[in-house]
DRENZA-221934 format. One line per 3 residues: their letters; for each residue x, z, y of C-alpha. Coordinates in steps of 0.25 Angstrom, whole numbers, plus 5000, padded with zeros to 4 digits. Layout:
<recs>
A	X Z Y ~ ...
</recs>
This chain:
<recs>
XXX	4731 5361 5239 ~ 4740 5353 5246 ~ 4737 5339 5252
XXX	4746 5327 5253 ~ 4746 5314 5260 ~ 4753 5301 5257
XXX	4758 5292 5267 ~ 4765 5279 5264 ~ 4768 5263 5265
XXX	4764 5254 5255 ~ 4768 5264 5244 ~ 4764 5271 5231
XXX	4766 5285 5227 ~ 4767 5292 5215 ~ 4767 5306 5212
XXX	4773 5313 5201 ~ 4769 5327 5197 ~ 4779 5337 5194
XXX	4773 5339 5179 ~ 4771 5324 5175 ~ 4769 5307 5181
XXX	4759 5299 5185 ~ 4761 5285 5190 ~ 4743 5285 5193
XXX	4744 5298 5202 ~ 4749 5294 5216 ~ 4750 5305 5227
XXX	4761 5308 5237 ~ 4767 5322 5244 ~ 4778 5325 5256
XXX	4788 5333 5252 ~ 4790 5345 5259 ~ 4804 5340 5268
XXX	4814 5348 5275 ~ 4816 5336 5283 ~ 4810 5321 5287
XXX	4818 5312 5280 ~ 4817 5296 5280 ~ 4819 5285 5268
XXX	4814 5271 5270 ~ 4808 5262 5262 ~ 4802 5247 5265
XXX	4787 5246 5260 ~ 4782 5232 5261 ~ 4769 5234 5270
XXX	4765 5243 5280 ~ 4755 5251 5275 ~ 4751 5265 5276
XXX	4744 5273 5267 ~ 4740 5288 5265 ~ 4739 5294 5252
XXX	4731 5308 5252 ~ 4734 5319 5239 ~ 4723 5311 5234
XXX	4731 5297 5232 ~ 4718 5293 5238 ~ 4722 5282 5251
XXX	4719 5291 5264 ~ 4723 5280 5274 ~ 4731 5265 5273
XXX	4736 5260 5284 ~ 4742 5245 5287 ~ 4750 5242 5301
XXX	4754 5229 5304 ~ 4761 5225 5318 ~ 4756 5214 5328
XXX	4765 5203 5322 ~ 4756 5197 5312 ~ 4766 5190 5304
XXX	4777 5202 5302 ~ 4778 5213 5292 ~ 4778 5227 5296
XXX	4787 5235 5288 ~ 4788 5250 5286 ~ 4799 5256 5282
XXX	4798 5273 5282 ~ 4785 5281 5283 ~ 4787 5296 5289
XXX	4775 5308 5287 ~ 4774 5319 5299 ~ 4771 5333 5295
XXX	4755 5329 5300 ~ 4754 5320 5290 ~ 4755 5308 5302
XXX	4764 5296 5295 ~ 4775 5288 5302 ~ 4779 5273 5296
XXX	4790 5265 5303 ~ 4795 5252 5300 ~ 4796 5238 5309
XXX	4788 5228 5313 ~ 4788 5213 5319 ~ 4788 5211 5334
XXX	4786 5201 5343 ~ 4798 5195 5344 ~ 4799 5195 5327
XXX	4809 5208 5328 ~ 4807 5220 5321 ~ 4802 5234 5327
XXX	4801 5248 5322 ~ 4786 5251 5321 ~ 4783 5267 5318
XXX	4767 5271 5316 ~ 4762 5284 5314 ~ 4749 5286 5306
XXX	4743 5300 5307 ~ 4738 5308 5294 ~ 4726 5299 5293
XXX	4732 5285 5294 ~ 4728 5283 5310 ~ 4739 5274 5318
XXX	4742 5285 5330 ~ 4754 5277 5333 ~ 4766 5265 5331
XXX	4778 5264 5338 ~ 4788 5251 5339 ~ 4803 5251 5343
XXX	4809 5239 5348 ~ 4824 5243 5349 ~ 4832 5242 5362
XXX	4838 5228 5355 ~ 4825 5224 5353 ~ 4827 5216 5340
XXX	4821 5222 5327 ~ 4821 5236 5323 ~ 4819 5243 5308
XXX	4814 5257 5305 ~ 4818 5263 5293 ~ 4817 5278 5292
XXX	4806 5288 5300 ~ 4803 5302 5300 ~ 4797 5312 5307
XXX	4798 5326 5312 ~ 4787 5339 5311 ~ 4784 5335 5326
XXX	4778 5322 5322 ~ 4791 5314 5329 ~ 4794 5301 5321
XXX	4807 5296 5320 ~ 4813 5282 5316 ~ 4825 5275 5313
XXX	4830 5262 5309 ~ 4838 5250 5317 ~ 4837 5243 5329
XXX	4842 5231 5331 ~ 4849 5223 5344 ~ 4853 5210 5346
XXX	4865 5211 5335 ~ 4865 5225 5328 ~ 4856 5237 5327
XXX	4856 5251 5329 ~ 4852 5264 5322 ~ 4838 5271 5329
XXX	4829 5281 5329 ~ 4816 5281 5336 ~ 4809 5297 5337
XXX	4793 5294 5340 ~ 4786 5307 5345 ~ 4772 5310 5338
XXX	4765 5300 5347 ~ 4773 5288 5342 ~ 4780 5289 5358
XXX	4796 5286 5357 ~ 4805 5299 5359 ~ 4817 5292 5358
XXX	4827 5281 5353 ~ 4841 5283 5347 ~ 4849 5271 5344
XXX	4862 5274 5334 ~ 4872 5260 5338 ~ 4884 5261 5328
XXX	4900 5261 5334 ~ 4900 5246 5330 ~ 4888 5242 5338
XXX	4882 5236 5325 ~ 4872 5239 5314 ~ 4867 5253 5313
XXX	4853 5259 5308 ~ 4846 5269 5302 ~ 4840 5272 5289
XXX	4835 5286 5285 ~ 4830 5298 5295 ~ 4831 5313 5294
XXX	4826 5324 5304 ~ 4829 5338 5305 ~ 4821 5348 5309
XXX	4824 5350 5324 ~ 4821 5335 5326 ~ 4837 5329 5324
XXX	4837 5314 5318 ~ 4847 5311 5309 ~ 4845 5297 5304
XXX	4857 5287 5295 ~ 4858 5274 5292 ~ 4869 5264 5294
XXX	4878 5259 5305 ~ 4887 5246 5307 ~ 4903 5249 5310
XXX	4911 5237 5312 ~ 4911 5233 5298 ~ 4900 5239 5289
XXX	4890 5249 5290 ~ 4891 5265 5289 ~ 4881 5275 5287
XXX	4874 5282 5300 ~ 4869 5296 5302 ~ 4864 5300 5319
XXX	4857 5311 5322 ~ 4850 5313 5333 ~ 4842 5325 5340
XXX	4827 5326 5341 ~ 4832 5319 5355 ~ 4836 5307 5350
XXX	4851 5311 5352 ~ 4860 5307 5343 ~ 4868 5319 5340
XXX	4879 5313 5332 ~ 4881 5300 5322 ~ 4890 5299 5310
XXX	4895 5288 5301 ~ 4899 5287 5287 ~ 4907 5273 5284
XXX	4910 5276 5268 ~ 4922 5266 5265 ~ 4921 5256 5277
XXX	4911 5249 5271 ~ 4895 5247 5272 ~ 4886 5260 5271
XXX	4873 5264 5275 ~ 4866 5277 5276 ~ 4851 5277 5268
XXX	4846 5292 5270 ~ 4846 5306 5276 ~ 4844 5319 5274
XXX	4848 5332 5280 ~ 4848 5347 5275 ~ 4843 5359 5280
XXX	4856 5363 5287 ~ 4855 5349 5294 ~ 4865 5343 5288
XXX	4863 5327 5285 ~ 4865 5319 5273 ~ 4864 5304 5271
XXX	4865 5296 5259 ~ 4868 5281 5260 ~ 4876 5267 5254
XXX	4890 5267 5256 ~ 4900 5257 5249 ~ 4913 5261 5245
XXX	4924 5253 5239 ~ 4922 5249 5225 ~ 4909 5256 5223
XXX	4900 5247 5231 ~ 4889 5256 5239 ~ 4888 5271 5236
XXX	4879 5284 5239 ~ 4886 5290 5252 ~ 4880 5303 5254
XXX	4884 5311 5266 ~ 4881 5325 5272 ~ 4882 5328 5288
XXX	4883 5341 5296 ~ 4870 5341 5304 ~ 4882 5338 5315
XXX	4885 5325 5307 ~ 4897 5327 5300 ~ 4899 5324 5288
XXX	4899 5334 5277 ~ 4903 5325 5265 ~ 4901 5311 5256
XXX	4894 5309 5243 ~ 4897 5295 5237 ~ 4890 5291 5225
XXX	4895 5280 5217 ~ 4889 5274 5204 ~ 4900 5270 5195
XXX	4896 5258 5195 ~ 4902 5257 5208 ~ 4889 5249 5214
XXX	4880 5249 5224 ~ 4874 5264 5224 ~ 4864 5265 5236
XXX	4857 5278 5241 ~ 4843 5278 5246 ~ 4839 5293 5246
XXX	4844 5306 5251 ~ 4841 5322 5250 ~ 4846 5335 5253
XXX	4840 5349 5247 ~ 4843 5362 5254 ~ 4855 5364 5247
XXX	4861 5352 5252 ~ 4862 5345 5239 ~ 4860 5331 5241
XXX	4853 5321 5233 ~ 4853 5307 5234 ~ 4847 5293 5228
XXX	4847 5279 5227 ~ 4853 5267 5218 ~ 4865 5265 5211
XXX	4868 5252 5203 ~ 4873 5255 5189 ~ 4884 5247 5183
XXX	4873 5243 5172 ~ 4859 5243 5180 ~ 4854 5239 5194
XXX	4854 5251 5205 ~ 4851 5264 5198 ~ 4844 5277 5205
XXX	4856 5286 5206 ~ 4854 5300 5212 ~ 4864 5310 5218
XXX	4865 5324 5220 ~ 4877 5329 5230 ~ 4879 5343 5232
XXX	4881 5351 5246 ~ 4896 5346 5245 ~ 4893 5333 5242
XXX	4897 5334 5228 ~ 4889 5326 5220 ~ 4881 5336 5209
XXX	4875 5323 5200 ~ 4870 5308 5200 ~ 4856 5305 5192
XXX	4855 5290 5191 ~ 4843 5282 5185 ~ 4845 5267 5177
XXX	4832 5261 5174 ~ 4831 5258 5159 ~ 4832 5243 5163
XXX	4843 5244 5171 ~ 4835 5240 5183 ~ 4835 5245 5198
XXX	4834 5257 5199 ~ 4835 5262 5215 ~ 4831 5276 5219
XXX	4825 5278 5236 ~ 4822 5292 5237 ~ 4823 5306 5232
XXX	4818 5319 5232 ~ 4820 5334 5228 ~ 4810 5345 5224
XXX	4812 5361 5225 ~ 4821 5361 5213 ~ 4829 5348 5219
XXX	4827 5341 5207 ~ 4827 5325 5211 ~ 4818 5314 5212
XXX	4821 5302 5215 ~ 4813 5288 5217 ~ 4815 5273 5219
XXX	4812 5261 5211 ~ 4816 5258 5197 ~ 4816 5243 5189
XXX	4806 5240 5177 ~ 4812 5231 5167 ~ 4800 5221 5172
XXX	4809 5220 5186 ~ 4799 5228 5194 ~ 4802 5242 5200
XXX	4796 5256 5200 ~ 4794 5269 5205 ~ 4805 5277 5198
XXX	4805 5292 5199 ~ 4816 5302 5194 ~ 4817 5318 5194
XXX	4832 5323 5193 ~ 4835 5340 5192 ~ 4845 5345 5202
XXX	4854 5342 5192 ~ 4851 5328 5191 ~ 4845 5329 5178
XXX	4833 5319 5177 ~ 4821 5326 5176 ~ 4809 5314 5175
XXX	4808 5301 5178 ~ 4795 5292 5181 ~ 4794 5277 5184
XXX	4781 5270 5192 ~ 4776 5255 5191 ~ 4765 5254 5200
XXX	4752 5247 5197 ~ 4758 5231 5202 ~ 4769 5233 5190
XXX	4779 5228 5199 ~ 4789 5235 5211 ~ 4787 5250 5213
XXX	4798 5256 5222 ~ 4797 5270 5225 ~ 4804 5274 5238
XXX	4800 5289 5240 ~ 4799 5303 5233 ~ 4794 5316 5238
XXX	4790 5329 5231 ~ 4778 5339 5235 ~ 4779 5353 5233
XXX	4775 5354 5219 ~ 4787 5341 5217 ~ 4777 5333 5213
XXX	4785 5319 5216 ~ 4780 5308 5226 ~ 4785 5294 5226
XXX	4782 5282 5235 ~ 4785 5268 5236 ~ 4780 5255 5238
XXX	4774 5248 5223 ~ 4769 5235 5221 ~ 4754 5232 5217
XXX	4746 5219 5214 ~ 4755 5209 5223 ~ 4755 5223 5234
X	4763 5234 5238
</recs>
C-alpha cells in the first residue's frame, strides 16, 4: 500500500475518488510530475500542516518573524522528493521593508533552516514562486525592489539553506520587471516568466538560466503595445517552453496569450483566446502532455455573468482544438486557478465559484480530451462562507486532490 503525505498553509483539501464524492473524506496525493512546476497562491497565515494518508494531523507548525506587529505572509509552498517542504513568502524587517523569508521543514515538521534576502537595493522584496529540484536545491523568484523600480530574481538555496547564487533580470527600460511562475528542467536549467516594464506598459518575460545562474538568453512578448503580463510555465519533454498569461488587445480588453519557445527561446507560435464578449479573459493555469498539446485555464467575463471558468485546449500547432467554459447558475464569479490531466488527458480544472448567498466554493470540473464535460462537484466548507480552491493534483489511481484555503467559525 502506498503512503501519502500532505503538506500545506492554512488550506483544506478534498478528495474525490474516481467512482463517486465526498465532501466528509479529506486526504491528499502528489502527482507523479515530469517536472517542478510553481503557481501562487496568498493564504492569510503562516501556518504549516502535514496531513498523513490517514487525514489524521501528523505535525502544524506556526512561524512568526521578530517584528511582533507585522504579518508574515506565504505565498508558494514547494515538496522535495524526501518528503522535506519548502515555504517562501516575505516578511517585516527592521526598517518596516519587506524581505523574502524561505524555510525548510524536514518530513516530520523540524525547522532545519530559514534563509532571508535583502536585495542589493535594500528596500522590500516579494516571493512568489518556488520549486525545487531531485538534489534537494530550492529555488525562488519574485521581485526586488530599488530605490524607484524593481527587478526580476531568482535565488537557488543548496540543501543546507546556504545561497548558491543570485541572478537579477533589469528590463531594456531600467523599470519594473518581476517574476511570477518557476519551471526546472532536468539537467538543473531555470526557466522563470513574469512581467517587465518598457517605456510605456508592461510585457511578458521568459529568462533562462543554467544550473549556474547564468542567464542564457531572455525573450519578450509585447502583444499590441499595450499592457501584458505572463502568469505561468511549463515545459515539455523536448524542452521546449510554454507560457500562458493577460495580454490586452484592441477592442477586446485583456486576452489568454499562450506562447510556445524552442528550448533556445524562440518563439514557435501565439494562441489568443478571446471571449466574444470582448472582456477581460484572464489566464491563471498552464499544462502540457507529452504530445505537446496544450491546455490552459482561468476566467473569462461573460457578456451576461461575472468572470467565467473558461478552459482551452491548443494543439502542437497552436491551433485551438476547443473551449469548455462554466457559468454559475446564478451568474456569479466563477474563476478557475489551476489544472490538471490524468493518463487519458481528460481535464480537471479548479478555482472558486459564487453561491447565490454571495459566498464562494470550491468548484471542481472533469472535461474528456475532447472537451466534453464529464462531472462536476461543488464544496462549502463547514463556516458556510468563502471557500477558494487553488490547487489540483491527481495520484495514480486519478483519484483528484484539491486545495485551498476555507473559512471556519471567524478562522481560515
Amino acid at each position: 500500500m502506498k503512503h501519502f503525505n500532505l503538506f500545506f498553509i492554512g488550506i483544506t483539501i478534498i478528495i474525490f475518488t474516481t467512482m463517486g464524492f465526498s465532501q466528509n473524506e479529506k486526504f491528499w496525493n502528489q502527482r507523479k510530475e515530469k517536472n517542478h512546476k510553481s503557481s501562487v497562491f496568498y493564504p492569510p497565515v503562516c501556518n504549516i500542516q502535514l496531513y498523513n494518508d490517514g487525514i489524521d494531523t501528523a505535525w502544524t507548525r506556526y512561524y512568526k518573524s521578530n517584528k511582533i506587529d507585522a504579518d508574515d505572509l506565504p505565498t508558494h509552498v514547494a515538496i522535495d522528493m524526501s518528503g522535506n517542504c519548502y515555504v517562501t513568502g516575505y516578511v517585516k524587517n527592521a526598517g518596516s521593508e519587506d524581505d523574502v523569508m524561505t524555510l525548510k521543514y524536514d518530513k516530520n515538521g523540524n525547522l532545519e533552516w530559514e534563509a532571508i534576502f535583502d536585495g542589493p537595493g535594500h528596500y522590500s522584496d516579494y516571493a512568489y514562486a518556488i520549486a525545487s529540484d531531485r538534489e534537494g536545491n530550492v529555488y525562488v523568484t519574485g521581485e526586488t525592489y530599488g530605490q524607484a523600480d524593481c527587478d526580476l530574481f531568482v535565488i537557488k538555496y543548496n540543501t543546507d539553506g546556504i545561497r548558491q547564487w543570485l541572478a537579477t533580470y533589469n528590463g531594456p527600460n531600467n523599470s519594473y520587471d518581476g517574476g511570477s511562475a518557476i519551471v526546472l528542467d532536468t539537467i538543473g536549467n531555470v526557466y522563470v516568466t513574469g512581467y517587465s516594464w518598457n517605456s510605456l506598459n508592461s510585457d511578458y518575460v521568459t529568462v533562462k538560466y543554467n544550473s549556474n545562474g547564468v542567464q542564457q538568453w531572455a525573450t519578450r512578448y509585447n502583444g499590441v503595445n499595450s499592457n501584458d503580463g505572463a502568469t505561468a510555465i511549463d515545459i515539455d519533454v523536448e524542452g521546449n517552453v510554454y507560457i500562458t498569461g493577460y495580454s490586452s488587445n484592441t477592442g477586446t480588453s485583456f486576452d489568454y496569450a499562450t506562447i510556445k519557445y524552442t528550448n533556445a527561446g524562440v518563439q514557435q507560435w501565439v494562441s489568443r483566446y478571446n471571449h466574444s464578449s470582448n472582456l477581460d479573459d484572464r489566464p491563471k493555469a498552464i499544462i502540457v502532455n507529452d504530445s505537446g498539446n496544450v491546455f490552459v485555464t482561468g476566467g473569462s467575463l461573460g457578456s451576461t455573468s461575472d468572470y467565467d471558468f473558461a478552459t482551452v485546449k491548443i494543439n502542437s500547432a497552436g491551433i485551438q482544438q476547443w473551449v469548455a467554459r462554466y457559468n454559475s447558475p446564478d451568474n456569479n464569479r466563477d474563476m478557475a486557478y489551476d489544472l490538471a490531466l490524468d493518463d487519458s488527458n481528460n481535464v480537471y480544472v479548479t478555482g472558486l465559484s459564487y453561491r447565490s448567498t454571495s459566498y464562494s466554493d470550491y468548484f471542481t470540473i472533469k472535461y474528456s480530451n475532447n472537451g466534453i464535460k464529464q462531472w462536476e462537484t461543488r464544496y462549502n466548507g463547514t463556516g458556510n462562507s468563502d471557500d477558494v480552491a487553488y490547487k489540483i493534483k491527481l495520484d495514480d489511481s486519478s483519484n483528484v486532490y484539491v486545495g485551498g484555503t476555507s473559512y471556519n467559525s471567524g478562522t481560515y
